[in-house]
Backbone as CSV, one residue per row, in Angstrom:
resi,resn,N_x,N_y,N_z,CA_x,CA_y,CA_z,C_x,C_y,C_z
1,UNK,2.191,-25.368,-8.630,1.747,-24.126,-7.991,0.396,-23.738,-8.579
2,UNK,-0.702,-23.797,-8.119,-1.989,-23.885,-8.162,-2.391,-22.013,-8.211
3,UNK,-3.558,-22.321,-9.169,-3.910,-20.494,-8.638,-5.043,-20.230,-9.295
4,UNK,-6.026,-19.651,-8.319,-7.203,-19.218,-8.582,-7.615,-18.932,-9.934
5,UNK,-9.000,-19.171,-10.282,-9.068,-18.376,-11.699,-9.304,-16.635,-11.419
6,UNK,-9.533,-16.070,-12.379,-9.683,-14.545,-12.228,-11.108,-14.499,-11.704
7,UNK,-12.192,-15.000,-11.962,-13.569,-15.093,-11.658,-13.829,-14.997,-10.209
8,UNK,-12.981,-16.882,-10.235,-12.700,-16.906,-8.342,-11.938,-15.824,-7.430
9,UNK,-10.687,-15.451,-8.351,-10.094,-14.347,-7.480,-11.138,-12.974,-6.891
10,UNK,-11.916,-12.742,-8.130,-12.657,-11.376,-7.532,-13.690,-11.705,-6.684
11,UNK,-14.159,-12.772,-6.340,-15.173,-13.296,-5.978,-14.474,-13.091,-4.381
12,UNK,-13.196,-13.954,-4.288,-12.668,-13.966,-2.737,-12.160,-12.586,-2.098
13,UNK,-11.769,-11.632,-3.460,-11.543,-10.148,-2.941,-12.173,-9.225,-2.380
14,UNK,-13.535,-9.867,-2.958,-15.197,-9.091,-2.138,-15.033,-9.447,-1.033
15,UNK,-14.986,-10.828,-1.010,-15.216,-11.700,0.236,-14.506,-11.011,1.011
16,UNK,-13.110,-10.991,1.565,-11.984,-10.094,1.968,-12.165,-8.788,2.177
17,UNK,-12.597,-7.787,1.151,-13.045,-6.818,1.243,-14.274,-6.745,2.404
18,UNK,-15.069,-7.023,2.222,-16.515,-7.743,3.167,-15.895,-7.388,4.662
19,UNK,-14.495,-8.486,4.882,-14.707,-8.572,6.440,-13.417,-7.900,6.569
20,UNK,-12.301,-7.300,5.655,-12.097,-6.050,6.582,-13.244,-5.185,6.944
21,UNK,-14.047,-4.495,5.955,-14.512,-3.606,6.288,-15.416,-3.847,7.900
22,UNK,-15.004,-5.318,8.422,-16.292,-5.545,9.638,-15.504,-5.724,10.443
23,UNK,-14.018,-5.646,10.321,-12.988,-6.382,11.463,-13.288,-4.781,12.273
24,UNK,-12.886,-5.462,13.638,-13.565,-4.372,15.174,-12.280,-3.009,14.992
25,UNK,-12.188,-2.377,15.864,-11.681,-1.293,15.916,-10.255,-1.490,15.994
26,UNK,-10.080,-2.118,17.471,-8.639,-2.818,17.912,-7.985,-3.413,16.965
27,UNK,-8.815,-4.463,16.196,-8.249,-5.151,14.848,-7.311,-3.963,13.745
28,UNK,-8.259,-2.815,13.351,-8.022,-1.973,12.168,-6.297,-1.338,12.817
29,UNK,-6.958,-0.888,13.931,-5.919,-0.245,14.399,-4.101,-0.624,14.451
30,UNK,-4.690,-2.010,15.173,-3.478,-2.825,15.429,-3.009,-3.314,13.743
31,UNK,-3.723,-3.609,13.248,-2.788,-4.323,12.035,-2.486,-3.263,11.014
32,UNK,-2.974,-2.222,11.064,-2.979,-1.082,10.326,-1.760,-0.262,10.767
33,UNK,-1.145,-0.211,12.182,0.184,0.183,12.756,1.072,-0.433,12.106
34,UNK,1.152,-1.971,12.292,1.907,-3.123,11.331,2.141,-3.007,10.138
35,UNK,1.173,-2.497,9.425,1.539,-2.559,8.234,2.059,-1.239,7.796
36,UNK,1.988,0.126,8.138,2.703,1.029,8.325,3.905,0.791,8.742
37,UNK,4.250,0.088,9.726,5.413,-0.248,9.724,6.207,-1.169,9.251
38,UNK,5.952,-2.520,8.930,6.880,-3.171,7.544,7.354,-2.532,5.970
39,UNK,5.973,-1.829,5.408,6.444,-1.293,4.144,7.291,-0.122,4.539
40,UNK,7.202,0.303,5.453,8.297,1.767,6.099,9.782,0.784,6.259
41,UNK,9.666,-0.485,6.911,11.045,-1.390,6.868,11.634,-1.634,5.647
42,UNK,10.856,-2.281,4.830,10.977,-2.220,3.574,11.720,-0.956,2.472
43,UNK,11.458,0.213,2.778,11.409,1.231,1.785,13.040,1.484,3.184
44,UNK,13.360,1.453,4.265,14.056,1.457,5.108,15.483,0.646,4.392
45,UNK,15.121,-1.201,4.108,16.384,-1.607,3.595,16.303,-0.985,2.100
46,UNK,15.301,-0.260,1.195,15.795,0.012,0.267,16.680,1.100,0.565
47,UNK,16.938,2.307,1.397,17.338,3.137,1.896,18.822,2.695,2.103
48,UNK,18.288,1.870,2.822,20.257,1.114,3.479,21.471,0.323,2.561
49,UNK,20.473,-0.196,1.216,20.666,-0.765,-0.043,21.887,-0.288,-0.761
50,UNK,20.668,0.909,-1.206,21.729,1.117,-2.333,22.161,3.012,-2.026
51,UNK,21.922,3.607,-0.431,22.535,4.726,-0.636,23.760,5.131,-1.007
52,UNK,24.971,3.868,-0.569,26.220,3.502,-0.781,26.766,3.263,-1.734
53,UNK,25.510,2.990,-3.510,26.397,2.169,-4.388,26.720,3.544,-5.185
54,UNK,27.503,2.843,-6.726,28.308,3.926,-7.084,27.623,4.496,-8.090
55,UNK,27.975,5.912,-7.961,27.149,6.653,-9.274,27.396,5.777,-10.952
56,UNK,28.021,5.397,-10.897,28.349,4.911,-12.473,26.934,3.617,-12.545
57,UNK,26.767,3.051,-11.364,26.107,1.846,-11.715,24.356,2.350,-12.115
58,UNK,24.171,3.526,-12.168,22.857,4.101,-13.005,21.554,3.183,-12.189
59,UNK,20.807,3.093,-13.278,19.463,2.616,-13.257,19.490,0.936,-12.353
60,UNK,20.655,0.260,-12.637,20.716,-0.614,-12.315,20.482,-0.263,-10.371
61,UNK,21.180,0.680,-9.628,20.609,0.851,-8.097,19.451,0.920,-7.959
62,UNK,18.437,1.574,-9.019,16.929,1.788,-8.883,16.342,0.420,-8.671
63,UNK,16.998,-0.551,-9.681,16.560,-2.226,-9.696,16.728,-2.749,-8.387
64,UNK,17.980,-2.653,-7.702,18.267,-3.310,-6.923,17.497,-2.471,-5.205
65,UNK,17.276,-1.519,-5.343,16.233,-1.527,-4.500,14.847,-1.610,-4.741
66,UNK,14.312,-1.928,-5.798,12.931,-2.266,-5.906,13.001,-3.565,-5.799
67,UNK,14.293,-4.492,-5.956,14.253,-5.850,-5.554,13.861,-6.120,-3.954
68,UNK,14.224,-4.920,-3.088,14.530,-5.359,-1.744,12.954,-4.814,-1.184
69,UNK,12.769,-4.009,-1.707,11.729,-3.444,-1.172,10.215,-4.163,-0.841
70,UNK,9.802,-4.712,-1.444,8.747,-5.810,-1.950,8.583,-6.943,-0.655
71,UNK,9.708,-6.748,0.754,9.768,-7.568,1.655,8.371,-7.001,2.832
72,UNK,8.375,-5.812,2.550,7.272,-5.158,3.203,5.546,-5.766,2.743
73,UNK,5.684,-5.871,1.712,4.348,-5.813,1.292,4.441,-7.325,0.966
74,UNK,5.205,-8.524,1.493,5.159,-9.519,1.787,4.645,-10.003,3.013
75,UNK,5.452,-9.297,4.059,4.855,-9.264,5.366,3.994,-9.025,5.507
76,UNK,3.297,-7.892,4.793,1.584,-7.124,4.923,0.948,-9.044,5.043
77,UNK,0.722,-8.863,3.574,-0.039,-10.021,3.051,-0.015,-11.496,3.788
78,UNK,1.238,-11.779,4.653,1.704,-12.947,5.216,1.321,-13.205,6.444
79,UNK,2.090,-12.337,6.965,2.256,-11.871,8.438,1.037,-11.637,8.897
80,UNK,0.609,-10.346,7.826,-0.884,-10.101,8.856,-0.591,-8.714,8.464
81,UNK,-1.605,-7.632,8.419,-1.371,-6.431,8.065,-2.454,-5.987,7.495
82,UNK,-3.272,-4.819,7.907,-4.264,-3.684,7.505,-3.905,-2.719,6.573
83,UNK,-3.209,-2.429,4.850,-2.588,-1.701,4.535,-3.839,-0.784,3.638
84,UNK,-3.683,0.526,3.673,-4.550,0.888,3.026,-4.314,0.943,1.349
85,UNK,-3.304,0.993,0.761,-3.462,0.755,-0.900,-4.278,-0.709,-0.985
86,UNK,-3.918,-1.772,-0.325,-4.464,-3.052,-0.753,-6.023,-2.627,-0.315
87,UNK,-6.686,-2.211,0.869,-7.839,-2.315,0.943,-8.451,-1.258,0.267
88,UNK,-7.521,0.011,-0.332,-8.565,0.742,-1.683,-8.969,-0.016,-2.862
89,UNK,-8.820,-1.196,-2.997,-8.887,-2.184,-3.944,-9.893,-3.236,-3.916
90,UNK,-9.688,-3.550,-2.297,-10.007,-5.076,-1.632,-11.799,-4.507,-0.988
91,UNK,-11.940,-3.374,-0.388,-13.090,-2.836,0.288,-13.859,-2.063,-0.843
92,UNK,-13.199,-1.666,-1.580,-14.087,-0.902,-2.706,-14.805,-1.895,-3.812
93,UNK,-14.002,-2.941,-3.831,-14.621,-4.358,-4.388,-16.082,-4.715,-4.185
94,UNK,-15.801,-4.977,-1.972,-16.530,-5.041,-1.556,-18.193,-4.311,-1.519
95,UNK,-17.301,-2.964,-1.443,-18.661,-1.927,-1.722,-19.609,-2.043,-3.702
96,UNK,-18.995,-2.489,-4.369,-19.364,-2.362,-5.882,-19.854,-3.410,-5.528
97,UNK,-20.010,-4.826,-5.286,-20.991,-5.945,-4.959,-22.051,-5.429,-4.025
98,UNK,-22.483,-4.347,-3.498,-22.990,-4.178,-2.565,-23.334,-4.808,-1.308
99,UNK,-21.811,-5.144,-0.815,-22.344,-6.009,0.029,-21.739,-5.361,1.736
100,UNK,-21.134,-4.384,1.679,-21.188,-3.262,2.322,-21.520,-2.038,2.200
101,UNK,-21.680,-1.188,2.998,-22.437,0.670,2.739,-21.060,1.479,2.221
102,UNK,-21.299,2.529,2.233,-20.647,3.731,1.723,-19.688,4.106,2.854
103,UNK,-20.711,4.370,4.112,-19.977,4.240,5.198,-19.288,3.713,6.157
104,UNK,-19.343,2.702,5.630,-18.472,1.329,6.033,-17.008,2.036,5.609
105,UNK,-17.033,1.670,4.063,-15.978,2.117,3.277,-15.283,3.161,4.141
106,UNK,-15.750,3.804,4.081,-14.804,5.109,4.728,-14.438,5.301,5.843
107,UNK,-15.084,4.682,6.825,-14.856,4.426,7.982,-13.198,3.652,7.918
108,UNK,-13.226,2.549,7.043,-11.954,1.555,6.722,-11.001,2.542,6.469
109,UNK,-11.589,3.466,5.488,-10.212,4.287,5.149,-9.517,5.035,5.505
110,UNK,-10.714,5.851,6.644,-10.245,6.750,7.660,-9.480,6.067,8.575
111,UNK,-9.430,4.620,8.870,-9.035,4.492,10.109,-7.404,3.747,9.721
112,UNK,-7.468,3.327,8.318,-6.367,2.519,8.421,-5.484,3.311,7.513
113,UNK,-5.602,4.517,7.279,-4.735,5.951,6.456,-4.069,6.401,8.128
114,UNK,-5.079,6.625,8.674,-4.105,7.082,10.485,-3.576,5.947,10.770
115,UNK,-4.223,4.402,11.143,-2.996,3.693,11.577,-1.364,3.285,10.864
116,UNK,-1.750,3.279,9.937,-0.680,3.515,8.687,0.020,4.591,8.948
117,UNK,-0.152,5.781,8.950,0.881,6.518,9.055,1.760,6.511,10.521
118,UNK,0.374,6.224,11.554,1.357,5.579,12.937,2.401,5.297,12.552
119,UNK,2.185,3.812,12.280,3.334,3.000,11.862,4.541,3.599,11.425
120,UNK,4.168,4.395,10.473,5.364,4.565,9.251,6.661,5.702,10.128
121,UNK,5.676,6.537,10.748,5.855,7.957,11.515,6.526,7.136,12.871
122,UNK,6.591,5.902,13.262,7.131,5.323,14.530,8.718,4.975,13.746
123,UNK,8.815,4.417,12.849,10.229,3.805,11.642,10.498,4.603,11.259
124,UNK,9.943,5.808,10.935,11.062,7.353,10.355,11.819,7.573,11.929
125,UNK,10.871,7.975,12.760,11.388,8.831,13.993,12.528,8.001,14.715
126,UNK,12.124,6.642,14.726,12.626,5.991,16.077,14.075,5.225,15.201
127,UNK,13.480,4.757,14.149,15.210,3.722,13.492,15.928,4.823,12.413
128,UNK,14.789,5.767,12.197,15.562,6.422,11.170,16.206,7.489,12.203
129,UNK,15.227,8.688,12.681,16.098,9.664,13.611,17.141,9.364,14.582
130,UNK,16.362,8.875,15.322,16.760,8.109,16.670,18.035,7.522,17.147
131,UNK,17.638,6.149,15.812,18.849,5.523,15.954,20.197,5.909,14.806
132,UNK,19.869,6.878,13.578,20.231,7.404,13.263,20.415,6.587,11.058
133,UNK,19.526,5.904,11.360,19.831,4.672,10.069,19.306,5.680,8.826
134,UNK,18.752,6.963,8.971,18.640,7.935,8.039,19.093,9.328,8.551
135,UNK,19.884,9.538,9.325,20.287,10.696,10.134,21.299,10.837,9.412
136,UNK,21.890,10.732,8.721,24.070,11.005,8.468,24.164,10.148,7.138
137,UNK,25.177,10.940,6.360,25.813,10.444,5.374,25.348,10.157,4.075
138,UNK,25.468,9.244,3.466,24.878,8.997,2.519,23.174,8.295,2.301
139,UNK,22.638,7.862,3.783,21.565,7.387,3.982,20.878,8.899,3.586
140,UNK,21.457,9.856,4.741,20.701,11.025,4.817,20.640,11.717,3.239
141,UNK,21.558,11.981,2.666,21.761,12.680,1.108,20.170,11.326,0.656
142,UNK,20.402,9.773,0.763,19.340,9.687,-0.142,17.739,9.767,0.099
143,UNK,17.644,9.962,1.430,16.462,10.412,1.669,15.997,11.405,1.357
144,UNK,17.065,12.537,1.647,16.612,14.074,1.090,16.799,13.479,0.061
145,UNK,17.163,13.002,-1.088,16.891,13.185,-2.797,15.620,12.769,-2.909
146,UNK,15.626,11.329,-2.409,14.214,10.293,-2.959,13.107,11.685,-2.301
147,UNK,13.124,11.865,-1.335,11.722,12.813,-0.914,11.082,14.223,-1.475
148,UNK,12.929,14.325,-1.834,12.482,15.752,-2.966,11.950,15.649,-4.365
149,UNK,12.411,14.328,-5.135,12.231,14.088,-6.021,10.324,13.963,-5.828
150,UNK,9.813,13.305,-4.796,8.357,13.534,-4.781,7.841,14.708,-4.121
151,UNK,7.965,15.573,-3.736,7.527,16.602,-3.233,7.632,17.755,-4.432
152,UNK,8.287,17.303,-5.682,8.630,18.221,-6.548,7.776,18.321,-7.822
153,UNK,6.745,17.040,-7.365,6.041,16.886,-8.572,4.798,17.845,-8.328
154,UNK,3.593,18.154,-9.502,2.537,18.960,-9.117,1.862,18.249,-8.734
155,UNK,0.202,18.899,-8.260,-0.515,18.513,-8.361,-1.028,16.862,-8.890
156,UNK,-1.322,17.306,-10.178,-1.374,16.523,-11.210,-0.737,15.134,-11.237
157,UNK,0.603,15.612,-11.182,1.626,14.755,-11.460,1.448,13.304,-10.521
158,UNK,1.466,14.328,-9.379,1.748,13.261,-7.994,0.400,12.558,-8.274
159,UNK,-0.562,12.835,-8.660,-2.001,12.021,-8.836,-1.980,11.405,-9.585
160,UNK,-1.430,11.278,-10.739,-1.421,10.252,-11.831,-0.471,9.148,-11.706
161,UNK,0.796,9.837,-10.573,1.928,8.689,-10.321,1.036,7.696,-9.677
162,UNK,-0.059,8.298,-8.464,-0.588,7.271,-7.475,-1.072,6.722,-7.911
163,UNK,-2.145,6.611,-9.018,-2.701,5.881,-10.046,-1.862,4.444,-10.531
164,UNK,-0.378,4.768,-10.839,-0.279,4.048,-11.697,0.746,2.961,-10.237
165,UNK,0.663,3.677,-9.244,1.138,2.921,-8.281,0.478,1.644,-7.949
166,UNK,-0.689,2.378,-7.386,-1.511,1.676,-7.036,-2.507,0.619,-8.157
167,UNK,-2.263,0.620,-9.104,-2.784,0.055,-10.182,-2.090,-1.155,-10.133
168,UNK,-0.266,-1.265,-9.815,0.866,-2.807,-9.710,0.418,-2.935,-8.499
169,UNK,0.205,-1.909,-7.160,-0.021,-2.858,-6.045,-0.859,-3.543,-5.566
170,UNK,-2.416,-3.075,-6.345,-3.526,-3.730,-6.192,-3.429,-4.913,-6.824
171,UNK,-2.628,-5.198,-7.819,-2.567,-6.068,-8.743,-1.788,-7.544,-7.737
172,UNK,-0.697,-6.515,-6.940,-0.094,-7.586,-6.454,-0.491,-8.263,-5.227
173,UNK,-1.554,-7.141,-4.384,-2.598,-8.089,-3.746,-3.213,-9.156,-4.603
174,UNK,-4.144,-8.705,-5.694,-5.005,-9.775,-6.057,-4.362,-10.685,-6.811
175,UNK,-2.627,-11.167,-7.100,-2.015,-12.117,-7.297,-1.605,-12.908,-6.040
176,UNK,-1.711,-12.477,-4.783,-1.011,-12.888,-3.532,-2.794,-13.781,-2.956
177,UNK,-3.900,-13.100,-3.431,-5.152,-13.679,-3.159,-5.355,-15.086,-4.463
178,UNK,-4.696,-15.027,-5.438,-4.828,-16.021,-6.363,-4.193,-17.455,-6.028
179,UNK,-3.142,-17.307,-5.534,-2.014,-18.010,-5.402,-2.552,-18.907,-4.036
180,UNK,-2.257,-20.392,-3.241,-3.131,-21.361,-2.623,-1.032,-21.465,-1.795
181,UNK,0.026,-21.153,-1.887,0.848,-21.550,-1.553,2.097,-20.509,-1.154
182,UNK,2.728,-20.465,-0.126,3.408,-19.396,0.201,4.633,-18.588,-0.748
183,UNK,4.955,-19.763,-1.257,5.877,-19.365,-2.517,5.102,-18.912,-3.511
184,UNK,4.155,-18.938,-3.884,3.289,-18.309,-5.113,2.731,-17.054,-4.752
185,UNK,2.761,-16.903,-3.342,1.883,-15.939,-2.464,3.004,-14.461,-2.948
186,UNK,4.428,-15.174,-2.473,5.760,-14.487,-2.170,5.970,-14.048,-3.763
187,UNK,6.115,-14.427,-4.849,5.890,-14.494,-6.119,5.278,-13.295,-6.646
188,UNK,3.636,-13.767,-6.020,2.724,-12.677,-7.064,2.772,-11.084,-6.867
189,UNK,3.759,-11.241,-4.933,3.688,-10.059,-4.345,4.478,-8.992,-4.972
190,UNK,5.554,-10.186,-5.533,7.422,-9.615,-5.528,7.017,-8.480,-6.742
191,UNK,6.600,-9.212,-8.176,6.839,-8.562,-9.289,6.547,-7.247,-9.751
192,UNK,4.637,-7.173,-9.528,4.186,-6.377,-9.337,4.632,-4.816,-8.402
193,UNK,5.386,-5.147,-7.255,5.520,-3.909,-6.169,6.936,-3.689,-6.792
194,UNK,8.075,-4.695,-7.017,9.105,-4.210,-7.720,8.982,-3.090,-8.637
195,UNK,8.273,-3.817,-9.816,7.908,-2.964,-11.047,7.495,-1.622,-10.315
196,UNK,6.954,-1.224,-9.561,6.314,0.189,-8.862,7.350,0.952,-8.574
197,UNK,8.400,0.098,-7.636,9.288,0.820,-7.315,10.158,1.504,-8.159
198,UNK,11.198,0.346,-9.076,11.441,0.855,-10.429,11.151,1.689,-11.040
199,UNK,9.722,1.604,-11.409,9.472,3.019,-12.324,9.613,4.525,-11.679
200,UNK,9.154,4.276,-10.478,9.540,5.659,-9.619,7.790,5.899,-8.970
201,UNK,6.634,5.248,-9.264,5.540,5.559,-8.835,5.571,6.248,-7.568
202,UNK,3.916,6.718,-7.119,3.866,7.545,-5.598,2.876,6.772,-4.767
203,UNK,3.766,5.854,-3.973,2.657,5.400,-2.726,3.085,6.039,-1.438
204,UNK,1.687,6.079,-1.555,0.905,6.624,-0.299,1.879,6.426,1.253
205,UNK,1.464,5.189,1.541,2.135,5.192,2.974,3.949,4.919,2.996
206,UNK,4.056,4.184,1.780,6.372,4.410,1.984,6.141,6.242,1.887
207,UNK,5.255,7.042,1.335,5.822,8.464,1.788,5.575,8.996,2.688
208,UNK,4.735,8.164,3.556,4.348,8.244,5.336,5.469,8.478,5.776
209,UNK,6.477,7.336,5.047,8.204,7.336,5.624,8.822,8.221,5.369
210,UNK,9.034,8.469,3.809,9.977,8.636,3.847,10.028,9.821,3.615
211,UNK,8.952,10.924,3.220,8.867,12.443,3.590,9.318,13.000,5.320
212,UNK,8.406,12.192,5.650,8.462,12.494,7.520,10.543,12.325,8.102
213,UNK,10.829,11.157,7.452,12.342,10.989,8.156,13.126,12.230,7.302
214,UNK,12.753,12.594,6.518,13.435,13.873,5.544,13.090,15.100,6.615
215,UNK,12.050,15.381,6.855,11.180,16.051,7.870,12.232,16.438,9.436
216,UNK,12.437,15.067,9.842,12.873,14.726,10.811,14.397,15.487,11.073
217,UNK,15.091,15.484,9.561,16.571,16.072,10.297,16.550,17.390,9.423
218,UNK,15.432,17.937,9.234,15.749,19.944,9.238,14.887,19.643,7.513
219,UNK,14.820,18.773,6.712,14.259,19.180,5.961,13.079,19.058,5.341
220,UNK,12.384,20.138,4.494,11.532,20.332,3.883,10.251,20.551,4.934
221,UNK,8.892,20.544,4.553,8.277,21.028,5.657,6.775,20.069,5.649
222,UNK,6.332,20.139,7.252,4.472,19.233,6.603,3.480,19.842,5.856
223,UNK,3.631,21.135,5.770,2.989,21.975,4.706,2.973,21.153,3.177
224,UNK,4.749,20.811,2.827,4.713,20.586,1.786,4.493,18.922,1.532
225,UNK,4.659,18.538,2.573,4.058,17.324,2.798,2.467,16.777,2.390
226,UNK,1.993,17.746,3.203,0.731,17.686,3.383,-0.075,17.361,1.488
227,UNK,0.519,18.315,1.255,0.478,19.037,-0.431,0.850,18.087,-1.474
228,UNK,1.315,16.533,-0.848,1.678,15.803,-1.640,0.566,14.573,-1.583
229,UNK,0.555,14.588,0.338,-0.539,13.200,0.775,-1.472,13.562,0.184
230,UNK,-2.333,14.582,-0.311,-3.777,14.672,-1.057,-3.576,13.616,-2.096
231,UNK,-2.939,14.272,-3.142,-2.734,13.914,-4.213,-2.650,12.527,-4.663
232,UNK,-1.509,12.066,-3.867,-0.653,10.854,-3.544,-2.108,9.794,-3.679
233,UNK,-2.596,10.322,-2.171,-4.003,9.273,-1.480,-4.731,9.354,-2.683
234,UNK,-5.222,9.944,-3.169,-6.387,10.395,-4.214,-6.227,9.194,-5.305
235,UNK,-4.775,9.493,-5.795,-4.149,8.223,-7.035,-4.323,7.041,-6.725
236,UNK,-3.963,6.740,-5.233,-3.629,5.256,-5.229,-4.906,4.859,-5.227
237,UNK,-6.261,5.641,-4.696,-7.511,4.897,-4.419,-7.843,4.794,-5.805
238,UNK,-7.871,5.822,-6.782,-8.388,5.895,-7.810,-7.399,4.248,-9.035
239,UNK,-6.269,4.116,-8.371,-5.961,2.813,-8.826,-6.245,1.489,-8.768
240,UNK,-6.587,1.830,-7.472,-6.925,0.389,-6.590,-8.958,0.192,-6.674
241,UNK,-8.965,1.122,-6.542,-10.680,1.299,-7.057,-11.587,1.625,-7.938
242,UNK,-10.973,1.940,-9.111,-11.233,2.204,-10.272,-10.924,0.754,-11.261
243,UNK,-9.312,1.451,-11.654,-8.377,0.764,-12.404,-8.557,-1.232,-11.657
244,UNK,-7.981,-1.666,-11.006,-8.192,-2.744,-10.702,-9.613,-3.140,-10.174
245,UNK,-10.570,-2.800,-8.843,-11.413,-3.227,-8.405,-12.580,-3.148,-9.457
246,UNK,-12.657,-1.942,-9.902,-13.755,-1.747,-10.918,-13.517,-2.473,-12.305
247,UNK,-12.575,-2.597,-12.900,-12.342,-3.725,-13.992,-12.451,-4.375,-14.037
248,UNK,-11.967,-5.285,-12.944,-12.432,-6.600,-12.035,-13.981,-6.750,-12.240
249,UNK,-14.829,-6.008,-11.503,-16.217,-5.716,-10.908,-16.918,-6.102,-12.240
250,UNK,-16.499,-4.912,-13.590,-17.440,-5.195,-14.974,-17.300,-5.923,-15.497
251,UNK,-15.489,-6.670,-15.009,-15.405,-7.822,-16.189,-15.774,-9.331,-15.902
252,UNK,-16.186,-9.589,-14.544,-16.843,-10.482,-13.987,-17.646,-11.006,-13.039
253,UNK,-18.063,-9.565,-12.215,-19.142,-9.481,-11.286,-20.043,-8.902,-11.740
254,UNK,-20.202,-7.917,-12.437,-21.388,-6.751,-12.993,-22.485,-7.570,-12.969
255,UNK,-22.840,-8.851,-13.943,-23.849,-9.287,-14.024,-24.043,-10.412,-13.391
256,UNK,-23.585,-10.490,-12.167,-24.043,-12.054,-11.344,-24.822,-11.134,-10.017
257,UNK,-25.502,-11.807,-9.522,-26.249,-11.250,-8.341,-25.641,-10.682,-7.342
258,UNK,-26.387,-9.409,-6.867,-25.376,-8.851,-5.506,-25.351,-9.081,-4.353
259,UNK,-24.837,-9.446,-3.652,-24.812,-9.578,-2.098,-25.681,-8.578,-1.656
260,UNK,-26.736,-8.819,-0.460,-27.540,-7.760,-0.359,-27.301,-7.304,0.788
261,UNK,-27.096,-5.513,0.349,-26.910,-4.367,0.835,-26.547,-4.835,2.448
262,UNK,-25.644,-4.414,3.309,-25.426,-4.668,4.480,-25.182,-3.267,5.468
263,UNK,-25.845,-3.057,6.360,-25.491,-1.722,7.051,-24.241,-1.776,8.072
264,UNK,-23.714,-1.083,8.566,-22.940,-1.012,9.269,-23.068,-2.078,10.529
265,UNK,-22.098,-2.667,11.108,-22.547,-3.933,12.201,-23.199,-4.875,11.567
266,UNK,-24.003,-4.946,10.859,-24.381,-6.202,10.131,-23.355,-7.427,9.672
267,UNK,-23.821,-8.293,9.796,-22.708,-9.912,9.472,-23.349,-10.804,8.738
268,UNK,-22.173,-11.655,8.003,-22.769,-12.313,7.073,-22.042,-13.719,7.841
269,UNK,-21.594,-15.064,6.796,-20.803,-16.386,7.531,-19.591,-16.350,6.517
270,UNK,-19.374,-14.528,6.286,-18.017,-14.483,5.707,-16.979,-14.647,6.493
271,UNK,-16.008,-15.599,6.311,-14.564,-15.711,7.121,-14.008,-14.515,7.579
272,UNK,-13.622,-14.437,8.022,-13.029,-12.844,8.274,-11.922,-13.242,8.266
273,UNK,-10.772,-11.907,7.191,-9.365,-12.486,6.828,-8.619,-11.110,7.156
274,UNK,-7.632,-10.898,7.688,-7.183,-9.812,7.973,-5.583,-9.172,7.528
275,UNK,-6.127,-9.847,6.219,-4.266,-9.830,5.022,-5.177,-8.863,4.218
């Protein structure tokens, strides 16, 4: 099982970074729905997992749905998928090489934070309300817990969780970009997003889900919602673009030459990759 060096890895994350930020509208949109909706599947069988198991078995249920969960952000990376924690990582890369604008950047983020929540907001309403797979019983008790438990944090709190979220998931992109083989791909994805789940971190789009399906059958409100996505968003970029992309950036791009400056619509004979 073969795998990039770290040098090469940041080198191909620009690259990546590069041509999301150039993939067309239809592209952002469409794969950006997708991927809102697998990690919402994902955080869905963790839901279906372990709402059922028994109070005595403790910490060990937390494990066993951060085992299951990690199928989402497999699919992202595999399948195909626009997710925005990976591209606060993957495009901000891009932008620190200068090899896209400012407004590029944001353009990416604006567009794939709305298609993302599409997604997520289609898998609360439609499998969770709808069909009822978070409507009743013990699904429902663990949604209202898991959602209160994040809606309960401050300010602060919820910003430093996203941080440290997004710090394993960026990580587990740029292990899924290291890796030359699907099993290594599946691997670098698993550990990293597990570990996130486990600890209890705050990402961004599973709370697309799983606030909204809480939402959905009488509780809590988008006010207080709202009051969390700042925060939430703020962390994960500051993980994925700071903490990973920028560490990355000083510890082995800073001093090699920059890609020069590219304006918006501008193209280079970068591949365009849309994981």
């Amino acid at each position: 099982m073969a795998a990039q060096k770290p040098k090469d890895i940041a080198e191909l994350t620009a690259d990546t970074g590069f041509a999301k930020a150039h993939n067309p509208l239809s592209i952002v949109l469409i794969l950006g729905f997708l991927a809102g909706v697998y990690i919402s599947l994902g955080f869905l069988l963790h839901i279906r997992v372990t709402a059922g198991a028994p109070e005595a078995w403790g910490s060990i249920t937390n494990l066993i749905g951060a085992l299951v969960f990690p199928i989402g952000l497999v699919l992202v990376l595999i399948a195909g998928g626009e997710l925005l924690t990976g591209n606060m990582m993957a495009v901000s890369l891009a932008r620190l090489r200068g090899r896209i604008s400012t407004l590029l950047l944001i353009r990416n983020m604006a567009l794939v934070t709305l298609a993302n929540f599409a997604g997520a907001i289609f898998v609360a309403y439609f499998f969770g309300h709808v069909l009822g797979l978070t409507g009743e019983g013990v699904y429902l008790d663990k949604v209202v817990d898991m959602a209160g438990h994040k809606l309960e944090d401050s300010f602060l709190q919820a910003f430093i969780s996203g941080i440290g979220c997004n710090w394993l998931v960026a990580l587990a992109v740029w292990l899924s970009y290291a890796a030359d083989t699907m099993s290594g791909k599946v691997l670098g994805i698993w550990i990293p997003t597990a570990a996130f789940v486990a600890i209890g971190f705050q990402h961004v789009v599973a709370n697309m889900f799983l606030i909204p399906a809480a939402i959905f059958e009488g509780n809590y409100s988008w006010s207080m919602y709202l009051a969390n996505f700042i925060p939430v968003w703020l962390g994960n970029f500051a993980g994925g673009a700071v903490f990973v992309a920028g560490a990355y950036y000083l510890a082995y791009l800073h001093e090699q030459p920059h890609g020069k400056p590219l304006a918006q619509g501008a193209k280079d004979n970068t591949k365009i990759r849309h994981v």
